[in-house]
N, C-alpha and C positions, 0 to 999 in steps of 0.2 A: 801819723799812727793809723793806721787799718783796721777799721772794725767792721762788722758785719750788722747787715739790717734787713728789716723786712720793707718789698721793694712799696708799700704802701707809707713806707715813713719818708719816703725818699720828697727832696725837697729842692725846690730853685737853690741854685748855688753852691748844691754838693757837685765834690767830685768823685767818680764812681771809677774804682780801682781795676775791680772788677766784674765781670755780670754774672760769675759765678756756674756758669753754664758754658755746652761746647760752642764753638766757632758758629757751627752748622745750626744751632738754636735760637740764631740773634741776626737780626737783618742788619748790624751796626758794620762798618770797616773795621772796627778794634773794637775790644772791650773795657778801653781804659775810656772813658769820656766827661766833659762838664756838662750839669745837667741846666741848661739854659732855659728850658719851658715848661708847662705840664704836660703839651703832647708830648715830649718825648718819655716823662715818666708813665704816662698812658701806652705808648707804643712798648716799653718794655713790660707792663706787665699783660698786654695783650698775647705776649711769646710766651703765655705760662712761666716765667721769671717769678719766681717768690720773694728771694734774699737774692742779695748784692754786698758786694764790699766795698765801702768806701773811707779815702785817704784825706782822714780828719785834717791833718797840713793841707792842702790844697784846695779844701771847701770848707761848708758847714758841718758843724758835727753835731751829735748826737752823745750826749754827755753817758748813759747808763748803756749803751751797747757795748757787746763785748766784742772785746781785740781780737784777732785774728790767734795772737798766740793761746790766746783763752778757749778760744772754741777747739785747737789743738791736742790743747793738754784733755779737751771735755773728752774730745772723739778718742784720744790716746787711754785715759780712765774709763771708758765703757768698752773698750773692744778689751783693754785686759779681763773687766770681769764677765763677759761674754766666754772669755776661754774659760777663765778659772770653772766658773759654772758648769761648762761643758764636760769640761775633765774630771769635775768632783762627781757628774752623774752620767755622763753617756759612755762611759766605757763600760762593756760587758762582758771583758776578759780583762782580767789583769797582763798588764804588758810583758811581763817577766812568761807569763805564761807563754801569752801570744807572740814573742821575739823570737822563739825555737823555730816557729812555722813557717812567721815572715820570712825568717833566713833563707829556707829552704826555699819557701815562694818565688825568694828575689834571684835565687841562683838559677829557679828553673826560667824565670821571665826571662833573665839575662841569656840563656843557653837558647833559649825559644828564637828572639832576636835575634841573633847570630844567623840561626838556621835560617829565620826570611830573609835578612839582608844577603844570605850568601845565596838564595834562590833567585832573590832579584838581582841581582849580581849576576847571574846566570841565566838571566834572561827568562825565567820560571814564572809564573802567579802567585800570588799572595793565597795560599790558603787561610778562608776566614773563620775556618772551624777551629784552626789551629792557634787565630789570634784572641778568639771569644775563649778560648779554654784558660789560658794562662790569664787573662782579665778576668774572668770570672773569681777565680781562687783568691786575686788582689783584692777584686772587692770584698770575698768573702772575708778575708784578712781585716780590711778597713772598717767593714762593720764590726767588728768583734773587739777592736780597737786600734786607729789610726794611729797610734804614736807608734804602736811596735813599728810597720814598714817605713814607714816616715823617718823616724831617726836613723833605720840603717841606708839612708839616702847619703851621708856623711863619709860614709864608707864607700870609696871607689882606686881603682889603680888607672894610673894615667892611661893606660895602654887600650884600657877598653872603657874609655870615657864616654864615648858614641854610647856604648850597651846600658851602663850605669846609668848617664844622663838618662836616656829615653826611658826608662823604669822608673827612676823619679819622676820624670814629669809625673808618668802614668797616674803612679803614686799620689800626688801634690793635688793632681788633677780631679782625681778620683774622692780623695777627701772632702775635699773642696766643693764639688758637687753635691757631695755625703751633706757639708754644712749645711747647704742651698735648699734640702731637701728634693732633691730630685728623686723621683722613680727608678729603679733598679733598670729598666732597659737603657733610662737615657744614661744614666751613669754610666755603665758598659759603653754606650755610642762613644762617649768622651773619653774611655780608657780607652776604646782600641785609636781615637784619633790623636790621643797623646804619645801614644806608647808608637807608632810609626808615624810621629812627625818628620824626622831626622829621617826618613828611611830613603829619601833623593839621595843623600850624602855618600851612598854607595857607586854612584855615579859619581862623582869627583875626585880626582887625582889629589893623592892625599898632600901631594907637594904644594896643593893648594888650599885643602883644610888645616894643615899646620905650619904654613907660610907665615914667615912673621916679616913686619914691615909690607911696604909698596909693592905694589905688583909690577913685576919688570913686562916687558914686548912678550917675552917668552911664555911668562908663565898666564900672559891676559889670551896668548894662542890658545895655550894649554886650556884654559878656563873656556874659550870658545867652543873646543872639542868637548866639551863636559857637560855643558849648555845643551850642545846635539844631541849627546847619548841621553840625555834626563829628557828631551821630547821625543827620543824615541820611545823613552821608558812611557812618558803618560800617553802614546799613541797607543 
């Protein structure tokens, strides 16, 4: 069973499931290990390691620590009432309201988009005036409340999935930062880098965006020529 501890309970003869941190924060080969000494429980909490998980079969355990699925359901019960919260007090339009606008909003993002990819398609520059203008209205959108543009993310036709997608992210993204508390300019930074993430994709033969299965000889050509044009694009 796998429960979680704090790394100062950590003891000879556990085994440590995991260190509960990235790859890049632990000088160990793996992060699964037996803990044979107290340098080594001293060298993990020297990496700023707090908590650990470790696999009560395979060492000592720690009888009142909670299981891995415990601490699950904790983090799954506070991010629900983190929304609920959210939603009973941070909207400052009703969404019924604000849904008329976002439509409109999303049809001009979407027609917006078009117009840059078909300029860079054409070998043109990215007007940035023109991509801070339709960001701007989303965010305005998102303050006034996120759920209007957000749910019309649901709604897309396969054909212009490229356009949709990229508006959702914008969308997603944009919220998202909203939770974060960021500053209105950074948030604009992150709508226009969401909103022309996709925008290389103009540069690839669509026999290779909508390829399904393995790539034949032919079409890894194809992909090489594609490859060219998109560093000619970031030259």
């Amino acid at each position: 069973m796998v429960k979680k501890i704090k790394t100062e309970q950590l003891k000879v003869g556990m085994y440590i499931h995991d260190l509960n941190c990235g790859w890049l924060d632990h000088p160990f080969l793996k992060s699964r290990l037996k803990v044979t000494d107290e340098k080594l429980i001293e060298k993990i909490g020297s990496y700023g390691i707090c908590e650990v998980y470790i696999d009560a079969e395979k060492g000592i355990d720690i009888a009142d620590a909670p299981t891995k699925g415990e601490i699950k359901r904790e983090i799954q019960s506070r991010l629900k009432d983190v929304y609920v919260t959210e939603a009973e007090t941070d909207c400052k339009v009703p969404i019924k309201e604000e849904i008329v606008r976002a439509k409109m909003i999303r049809h001009e993002a979407k027609e917006t988009l078009k117009s840059i990819m078909n300029d860079v398609r054409f070998g043109r520059n990215i007007e940035r005036g023109t991509v801070e203008g339709i960001v701007d209205k989303m965010a305005a959108s998102v303050f006034r409340n996120q759920d209007a543009l957000l749910s019309l993310g649901k709604i897309r036709k396969i054909d212009e999935y490229t356009y949709a997608h990229s508006v959702s992210t914008c969308a997603l993204m944009m919220a998202f930062c909203r939770h974060l508390g960021y500053e209105a300019e950074e948030l604009r930074e992150a709508g226009i880098g969401a909103m022309l993430h996709d925008i290389g994709k103009v540069k690839v033969p669509l026999e290779i965006l909508n390829k399904r299965g393995a790539l034949t000889e032919g079409s890894v050509s194809m992909y090489g020529s594609a490859v060219r044009c998109l560093k000619g694009l970031q030259a």
